[in-house]
Every structure is written in structure tokens, then in C-alpha cells.
ZADO-1210 file (C-alpha; in nm, 4 decimals, padded with zeros to 6 digits):
<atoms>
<atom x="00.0000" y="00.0000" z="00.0000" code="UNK" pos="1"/>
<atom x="00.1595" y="00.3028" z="-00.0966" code="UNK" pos="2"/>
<atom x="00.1308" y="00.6430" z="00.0873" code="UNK" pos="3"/>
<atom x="-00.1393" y="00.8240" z="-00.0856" code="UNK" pos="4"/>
<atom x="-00.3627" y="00.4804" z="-00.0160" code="UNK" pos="5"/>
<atom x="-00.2728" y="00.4640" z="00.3566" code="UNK" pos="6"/>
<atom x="-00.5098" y="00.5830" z="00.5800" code="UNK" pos="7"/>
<atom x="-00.4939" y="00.8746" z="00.7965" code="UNK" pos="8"/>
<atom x="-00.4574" y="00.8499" z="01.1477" code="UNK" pos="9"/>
<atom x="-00.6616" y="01.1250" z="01.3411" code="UNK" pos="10"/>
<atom x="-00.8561" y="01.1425" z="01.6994" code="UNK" pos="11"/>
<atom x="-01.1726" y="01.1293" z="01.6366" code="UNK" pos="12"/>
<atom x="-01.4429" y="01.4767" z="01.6385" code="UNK" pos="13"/>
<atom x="-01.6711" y="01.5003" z="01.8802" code="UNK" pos="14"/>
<atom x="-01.9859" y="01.5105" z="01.6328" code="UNK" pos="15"/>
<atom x="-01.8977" y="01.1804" z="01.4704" code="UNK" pos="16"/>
<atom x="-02.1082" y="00.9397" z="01.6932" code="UNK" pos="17"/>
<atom x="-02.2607" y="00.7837" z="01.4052" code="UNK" pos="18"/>
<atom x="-01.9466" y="00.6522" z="01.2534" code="UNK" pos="19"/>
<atom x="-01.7509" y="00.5749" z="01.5753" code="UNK" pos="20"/>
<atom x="-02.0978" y="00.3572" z="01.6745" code="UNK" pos="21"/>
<atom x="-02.0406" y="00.1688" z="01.3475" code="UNK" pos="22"/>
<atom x="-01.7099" y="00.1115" z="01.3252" code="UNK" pos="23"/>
<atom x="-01.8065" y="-00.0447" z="01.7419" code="UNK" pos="24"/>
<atom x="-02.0696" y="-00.2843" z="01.6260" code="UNK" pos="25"/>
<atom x="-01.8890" y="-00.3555" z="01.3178" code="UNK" pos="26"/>
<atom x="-01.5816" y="-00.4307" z="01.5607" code="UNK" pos="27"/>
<atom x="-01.8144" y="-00.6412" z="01.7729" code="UNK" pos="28"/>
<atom x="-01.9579" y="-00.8913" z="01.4999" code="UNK" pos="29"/>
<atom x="-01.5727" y="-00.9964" z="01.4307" code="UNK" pos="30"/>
<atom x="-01.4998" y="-01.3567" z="01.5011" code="UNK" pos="31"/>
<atom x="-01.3201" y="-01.3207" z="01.7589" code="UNK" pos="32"/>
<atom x="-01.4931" y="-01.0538" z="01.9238" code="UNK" pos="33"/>
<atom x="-01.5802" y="-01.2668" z="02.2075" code="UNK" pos="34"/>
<atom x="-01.2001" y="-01.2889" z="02.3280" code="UNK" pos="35"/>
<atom x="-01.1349" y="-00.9453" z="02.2071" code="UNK" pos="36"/>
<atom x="-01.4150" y="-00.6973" z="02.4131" code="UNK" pos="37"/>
<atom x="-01.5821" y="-00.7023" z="02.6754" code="UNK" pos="38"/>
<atom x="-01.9251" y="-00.6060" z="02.5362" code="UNK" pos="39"/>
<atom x="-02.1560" y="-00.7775" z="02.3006" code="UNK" pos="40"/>
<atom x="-02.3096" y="-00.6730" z="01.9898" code="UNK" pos="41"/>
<atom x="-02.6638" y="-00.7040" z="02.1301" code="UNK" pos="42"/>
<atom x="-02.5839" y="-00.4928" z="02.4095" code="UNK" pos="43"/>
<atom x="-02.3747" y="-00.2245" z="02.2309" code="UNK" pos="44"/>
<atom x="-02.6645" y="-00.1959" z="01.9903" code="UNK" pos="45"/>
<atom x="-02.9330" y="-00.1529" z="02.1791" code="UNK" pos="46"/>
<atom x="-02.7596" y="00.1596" z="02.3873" code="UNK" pos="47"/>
<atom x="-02.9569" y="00.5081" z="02.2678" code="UNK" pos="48"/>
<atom x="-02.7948" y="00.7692" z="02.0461" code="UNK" pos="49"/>
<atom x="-02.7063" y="00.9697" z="02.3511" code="UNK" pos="50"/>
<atom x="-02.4729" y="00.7363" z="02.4464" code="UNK" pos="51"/>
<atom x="-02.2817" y="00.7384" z="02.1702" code="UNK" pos="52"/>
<atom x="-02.2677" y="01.1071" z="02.1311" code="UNK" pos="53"/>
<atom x="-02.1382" y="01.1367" z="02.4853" code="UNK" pos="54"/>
<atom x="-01.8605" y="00.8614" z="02.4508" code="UNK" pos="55"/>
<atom x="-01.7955" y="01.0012" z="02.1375" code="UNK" pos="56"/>
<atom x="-01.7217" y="01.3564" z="02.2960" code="UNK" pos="57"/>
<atom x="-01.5258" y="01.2237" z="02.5332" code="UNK" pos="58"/>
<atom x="-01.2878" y="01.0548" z="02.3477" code="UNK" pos="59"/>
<atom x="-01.2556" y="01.3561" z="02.1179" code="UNK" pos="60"/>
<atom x="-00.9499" y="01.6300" z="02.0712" code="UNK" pos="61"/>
<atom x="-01.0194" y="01.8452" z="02.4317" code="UNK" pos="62"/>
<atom x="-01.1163" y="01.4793" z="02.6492" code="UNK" pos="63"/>
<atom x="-00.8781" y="01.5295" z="02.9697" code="UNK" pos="64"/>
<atom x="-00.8767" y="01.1213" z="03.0976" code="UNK" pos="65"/>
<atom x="-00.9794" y="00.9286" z="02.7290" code="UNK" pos="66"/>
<atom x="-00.8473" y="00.9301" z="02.3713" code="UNK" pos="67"/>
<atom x="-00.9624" y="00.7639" z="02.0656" code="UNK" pos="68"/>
<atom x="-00.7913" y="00.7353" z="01.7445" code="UNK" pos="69"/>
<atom x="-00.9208" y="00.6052" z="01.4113" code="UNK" pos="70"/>
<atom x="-00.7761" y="00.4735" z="01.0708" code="UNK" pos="71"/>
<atom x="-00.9626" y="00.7525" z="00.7842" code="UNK" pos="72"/>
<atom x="-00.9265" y="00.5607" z="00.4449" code="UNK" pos="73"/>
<atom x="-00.8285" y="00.7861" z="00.2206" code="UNK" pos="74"/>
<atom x="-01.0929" y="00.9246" z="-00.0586" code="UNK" pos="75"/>
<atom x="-01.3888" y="00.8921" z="00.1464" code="UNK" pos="76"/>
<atom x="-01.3088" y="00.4967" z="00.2391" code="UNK" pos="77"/>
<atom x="-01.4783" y="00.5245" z="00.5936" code="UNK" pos="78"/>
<atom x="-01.2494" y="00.4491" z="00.8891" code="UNK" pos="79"/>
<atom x="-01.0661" y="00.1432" z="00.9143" code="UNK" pos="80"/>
<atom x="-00.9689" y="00.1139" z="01.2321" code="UNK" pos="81"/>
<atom x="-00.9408" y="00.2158" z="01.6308" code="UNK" pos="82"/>
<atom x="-00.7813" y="00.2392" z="01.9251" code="UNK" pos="83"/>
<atom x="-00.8637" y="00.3890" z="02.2537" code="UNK" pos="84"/>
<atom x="-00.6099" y="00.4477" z="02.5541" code="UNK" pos="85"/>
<atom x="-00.7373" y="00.5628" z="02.8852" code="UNK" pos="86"/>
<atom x="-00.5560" y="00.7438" z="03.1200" code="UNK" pos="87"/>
<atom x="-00.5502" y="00.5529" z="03.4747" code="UNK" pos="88"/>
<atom x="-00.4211" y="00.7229" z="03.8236" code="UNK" pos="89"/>
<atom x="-00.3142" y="00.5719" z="04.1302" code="UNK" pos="90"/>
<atom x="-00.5116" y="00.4685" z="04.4074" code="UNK" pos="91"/>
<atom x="-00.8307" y="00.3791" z="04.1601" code="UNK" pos="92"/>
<atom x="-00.8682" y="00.0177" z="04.0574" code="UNK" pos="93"/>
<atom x="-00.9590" y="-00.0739" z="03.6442" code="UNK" pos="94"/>
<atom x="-01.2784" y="-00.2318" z="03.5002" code="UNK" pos="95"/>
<atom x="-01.1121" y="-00.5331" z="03.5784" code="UNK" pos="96"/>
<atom x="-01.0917" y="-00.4402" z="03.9330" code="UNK" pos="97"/>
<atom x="-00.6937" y="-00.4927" z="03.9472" code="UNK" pos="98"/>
<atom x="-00.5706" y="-00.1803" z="04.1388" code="UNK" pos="99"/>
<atom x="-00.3520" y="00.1177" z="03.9962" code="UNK" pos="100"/>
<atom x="-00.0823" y="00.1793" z="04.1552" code="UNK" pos="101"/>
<atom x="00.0747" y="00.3947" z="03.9128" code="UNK" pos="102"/>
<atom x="00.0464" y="00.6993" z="03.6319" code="UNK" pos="103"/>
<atom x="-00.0267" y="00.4817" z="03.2914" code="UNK" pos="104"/>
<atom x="-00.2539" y="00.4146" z="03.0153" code="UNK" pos="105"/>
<atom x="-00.4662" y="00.1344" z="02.9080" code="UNK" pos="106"/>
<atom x="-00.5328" y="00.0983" z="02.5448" code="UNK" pos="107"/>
<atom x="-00.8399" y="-00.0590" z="02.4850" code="UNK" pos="108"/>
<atom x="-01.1074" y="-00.1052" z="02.2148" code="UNK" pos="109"/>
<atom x="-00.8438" y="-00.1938" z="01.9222" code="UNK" pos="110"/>
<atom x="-01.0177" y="-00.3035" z="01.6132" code="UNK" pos="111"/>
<atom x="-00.8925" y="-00.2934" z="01.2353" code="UNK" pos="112"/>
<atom x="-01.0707" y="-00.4069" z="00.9567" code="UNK" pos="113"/>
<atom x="-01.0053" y="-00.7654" z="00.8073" code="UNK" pos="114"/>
<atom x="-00.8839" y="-00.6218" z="00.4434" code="UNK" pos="115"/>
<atom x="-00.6658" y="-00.3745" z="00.6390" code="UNK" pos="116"/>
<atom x="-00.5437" y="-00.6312" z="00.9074" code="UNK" pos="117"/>
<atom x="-00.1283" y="-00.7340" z="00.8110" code="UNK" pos="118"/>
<atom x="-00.0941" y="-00.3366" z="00.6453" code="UNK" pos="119"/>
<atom x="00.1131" y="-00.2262" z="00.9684" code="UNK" pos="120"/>
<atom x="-00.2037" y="-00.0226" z="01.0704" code="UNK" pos="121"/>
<atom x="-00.2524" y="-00.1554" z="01.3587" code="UNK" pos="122"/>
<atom x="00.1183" y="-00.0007" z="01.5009" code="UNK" pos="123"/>
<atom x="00.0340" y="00.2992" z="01.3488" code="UNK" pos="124"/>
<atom x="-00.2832" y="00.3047" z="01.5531" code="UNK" pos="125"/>
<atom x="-00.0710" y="00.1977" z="01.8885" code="UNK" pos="126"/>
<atom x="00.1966" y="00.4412" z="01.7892" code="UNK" pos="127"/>
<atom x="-00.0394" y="00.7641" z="01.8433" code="UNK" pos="128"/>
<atom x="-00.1912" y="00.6238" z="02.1357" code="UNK" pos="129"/>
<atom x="00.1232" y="00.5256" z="02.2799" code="UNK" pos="130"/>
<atom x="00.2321" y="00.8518" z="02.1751" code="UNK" pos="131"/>
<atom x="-00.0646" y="01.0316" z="02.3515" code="UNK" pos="132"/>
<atom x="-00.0299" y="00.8740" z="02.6606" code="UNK" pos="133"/>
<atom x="00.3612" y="01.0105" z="02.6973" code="UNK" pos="134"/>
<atom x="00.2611" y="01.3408" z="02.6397" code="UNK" pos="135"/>
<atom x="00.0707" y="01.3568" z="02.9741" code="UNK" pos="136"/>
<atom x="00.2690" y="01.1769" z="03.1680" code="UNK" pos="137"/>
<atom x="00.1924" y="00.8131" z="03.1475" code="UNK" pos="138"/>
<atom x="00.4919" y="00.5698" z="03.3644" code="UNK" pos="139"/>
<atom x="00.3751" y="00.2988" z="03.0787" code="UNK" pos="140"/>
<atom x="00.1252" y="00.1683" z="02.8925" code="UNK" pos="141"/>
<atom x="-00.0727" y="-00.1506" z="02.9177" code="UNK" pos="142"/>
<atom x="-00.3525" y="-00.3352" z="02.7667" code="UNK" pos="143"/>
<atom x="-00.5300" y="-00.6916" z="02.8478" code="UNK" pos="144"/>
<atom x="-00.5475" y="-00.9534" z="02.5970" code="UNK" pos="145"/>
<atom x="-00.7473" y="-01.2945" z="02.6223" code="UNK" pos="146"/>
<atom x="-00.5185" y="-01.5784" z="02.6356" code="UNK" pos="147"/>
<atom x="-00.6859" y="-01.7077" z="02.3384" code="UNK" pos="148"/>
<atom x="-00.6179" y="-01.4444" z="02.1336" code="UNK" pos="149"/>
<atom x="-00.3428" y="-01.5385" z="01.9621" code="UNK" pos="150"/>
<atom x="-00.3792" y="-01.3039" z="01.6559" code="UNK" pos="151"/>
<atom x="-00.3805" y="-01.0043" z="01.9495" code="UNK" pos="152"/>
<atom x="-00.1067" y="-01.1226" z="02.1301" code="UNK" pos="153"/>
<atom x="00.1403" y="-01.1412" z="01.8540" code="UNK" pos="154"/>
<atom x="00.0416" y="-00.7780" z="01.7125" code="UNK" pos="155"/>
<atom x="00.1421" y="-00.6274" z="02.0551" code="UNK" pos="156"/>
<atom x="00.4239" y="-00.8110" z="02.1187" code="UNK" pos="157"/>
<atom x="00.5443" y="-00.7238" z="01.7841" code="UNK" pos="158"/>
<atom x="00.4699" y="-00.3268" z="01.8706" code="UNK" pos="159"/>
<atom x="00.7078" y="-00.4004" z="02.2068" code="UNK" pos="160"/>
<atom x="00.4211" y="-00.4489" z="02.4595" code="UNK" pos="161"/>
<atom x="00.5186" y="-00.7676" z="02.7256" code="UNK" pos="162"/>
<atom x="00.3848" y="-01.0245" z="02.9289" code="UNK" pos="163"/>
<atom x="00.3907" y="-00.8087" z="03.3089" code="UNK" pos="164"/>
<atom x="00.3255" y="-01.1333" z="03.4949" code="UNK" pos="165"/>
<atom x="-00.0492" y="-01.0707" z="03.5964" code="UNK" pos="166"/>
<atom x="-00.3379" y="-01.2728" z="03.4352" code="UNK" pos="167"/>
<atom x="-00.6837" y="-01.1842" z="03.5410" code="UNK" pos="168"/>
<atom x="-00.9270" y="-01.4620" z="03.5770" code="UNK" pos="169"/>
<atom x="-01.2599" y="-01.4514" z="03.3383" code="UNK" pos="170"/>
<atom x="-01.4622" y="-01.7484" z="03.4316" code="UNK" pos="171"/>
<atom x="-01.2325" y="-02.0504" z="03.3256" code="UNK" pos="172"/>
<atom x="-00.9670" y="-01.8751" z="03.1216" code="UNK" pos="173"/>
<atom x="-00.7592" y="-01.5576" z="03.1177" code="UNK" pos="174"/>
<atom x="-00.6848" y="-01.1978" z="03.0687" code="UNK" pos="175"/>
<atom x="-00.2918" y="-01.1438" z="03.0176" code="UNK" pos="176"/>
<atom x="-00.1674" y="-00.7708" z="03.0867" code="UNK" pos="177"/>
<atom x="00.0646" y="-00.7001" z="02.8404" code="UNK" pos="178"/>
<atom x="00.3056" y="-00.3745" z="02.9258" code="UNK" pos="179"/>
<atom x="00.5343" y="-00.1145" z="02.7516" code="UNK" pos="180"/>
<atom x="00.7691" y="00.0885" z="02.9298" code="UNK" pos="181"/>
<atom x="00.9133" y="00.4248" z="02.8532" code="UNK" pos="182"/>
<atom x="01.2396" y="00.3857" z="02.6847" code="UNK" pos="183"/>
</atoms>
């Protein structure tokens, strides 16, 4: 894929619910969506508009605590991709209910569509999250990944994210925190 056909990575505007809702549901009907969110489709859909204009404002340029980037195809293409990273502070535990003891990130929600999965987008996508979490002071970043996930697991290790040590039960299997550290 050359440049001009590479899409564009941007954080997302605050009055684009109805494509950031999509490009969720869409994200949530993938195969492995089970391993890979913590929401269903049934539930995600069924949430009113004024969810999604709130989480959508919230993630956009201006949020203080929660970033989301997206993937723009070029020409009008539609996005092809996300990532979110949340800012976490010590002394407040995660949705997981593991406790922070530190200034980081966790990068969550990462979806890329199948004909743009193996392009490299998905580092590009980690790269300005990554990025964004430096900039305000983030120790490292981190993310959870089922254990089952092997497509997952590969991407990040190949972006430098690492096994920390901690696996977080869900029911019979497990959540692995992967980290990066500031070089």
C-alpha cells in the first residue's frame, strides 16, 4: 500500500457518533470478538444515540482522561480502524478491578478491519496512542489480551508491549496484561 492509499490516522471529532458507533458494532460482529471486548453486539446496539454522542465527545481532541484514534481511508473509504487508551491514576482500581498503583494508560477497544489487518495499521494506531499517553505523563502503557487471542497477542508483542506477569481470571480462562515501558 503506498502512501497516498494509507489511511490517515486522526482522533476522532466530537460530532462523529454515528461513525464511531459503526465502526463499534462492526468491531463487535468480528470472530473473535468474544475474546477481544468485553461487550456484546446485542448490548452495544441496543444503547440510545445519547450514548454514543457522549462517549464520542469524550474521546474527542479536548477529552482530559480518554483518547480515541481512528484509521480515515483515504478518498472517502470510511475508517478502518481504532484504538482507545485511557488514562488511569493511582489509588483507583480498572474495570477489571486490578488496582492502579501507578500513572499509565490502558489501550483498549483496538479493532482494524479484516482487508486492512497485516498493512502495519494496527502499530500505526498503537503508535499515536502510545504517543498520547507520553505526552501527559503516562509511567507505561498496558492493555489486556485474552489468552486465546493469539492473533492479538502477537500484534502487541510485535509493537514491544510484554507479558507483566499478571493474568486476570474470566470465568475458566484468562486476561494477560501485556506492558510497555518508557524507553
Amino acid at each position: 500500500m503506498d502512501d497516498r492509499q494509507r489511511p490517515v490516522i486522526r482522533v476522532i471529532r466530537a460530532g462523529e457518533w454515528r461513525e464511531m458507533k459503526a465502526l463499534r458494532l462492526l468491531s463487535l460482529q468480528d470472530p473473535v470478538a468474544h475474546l477481544a471486548f468485553a461487550e456484546t453486539y446485542e448490548n452495544a446496539a441496543s444503547k440510545p444515540d445519547a450514548f454514543w454522542q457522549e462517549r464520542t465527545a469524550g474521546a474527542a481532541e479536548g477529552g482530559v482522561a480518554v483518547r480515541q484514534f481512528v484509521a480515515e481511508a483515504p478518498g472517502g473509504g470510511g475508517w478502518a480502524g481504532t484504538v482507545s487508551v485511557l488514562l488511569e491514576t493511582p489509588g483507583e482500581s480498572d474495570f477489571l478491578g486490578v488496582p492502579i498503583e501507578r500513572r499509565q494508560a490502558q489501550v483498549v477497544g483496538v479493532f482494524v478491519k479484516p482487508e486492512y489487518r497485516g498493512t502495519g495499521l494496527i502499530g500505526e494506531l498503537l503508535e499515536a496512542a502510545v504517543a498520547w499517553a507520553w505526552e501527559r505523563g503516562a509511567e507505561q502503557v498496558r492493555l489486556y489480551v485474552h489468552e486465546r487471542n493469539g492473533r492479538a497477542v502477537g500484534a502487541y508483542r510485535r509493537h514491544g508491549f510484554r507479558p507483566s506477569g499478571l493474568k486476570v481470571a474470566d470465568g475458566d480462562e484468562y486476561e494477560l496484561e501485556l506492558v510497555l515501558s518508557k524507553a
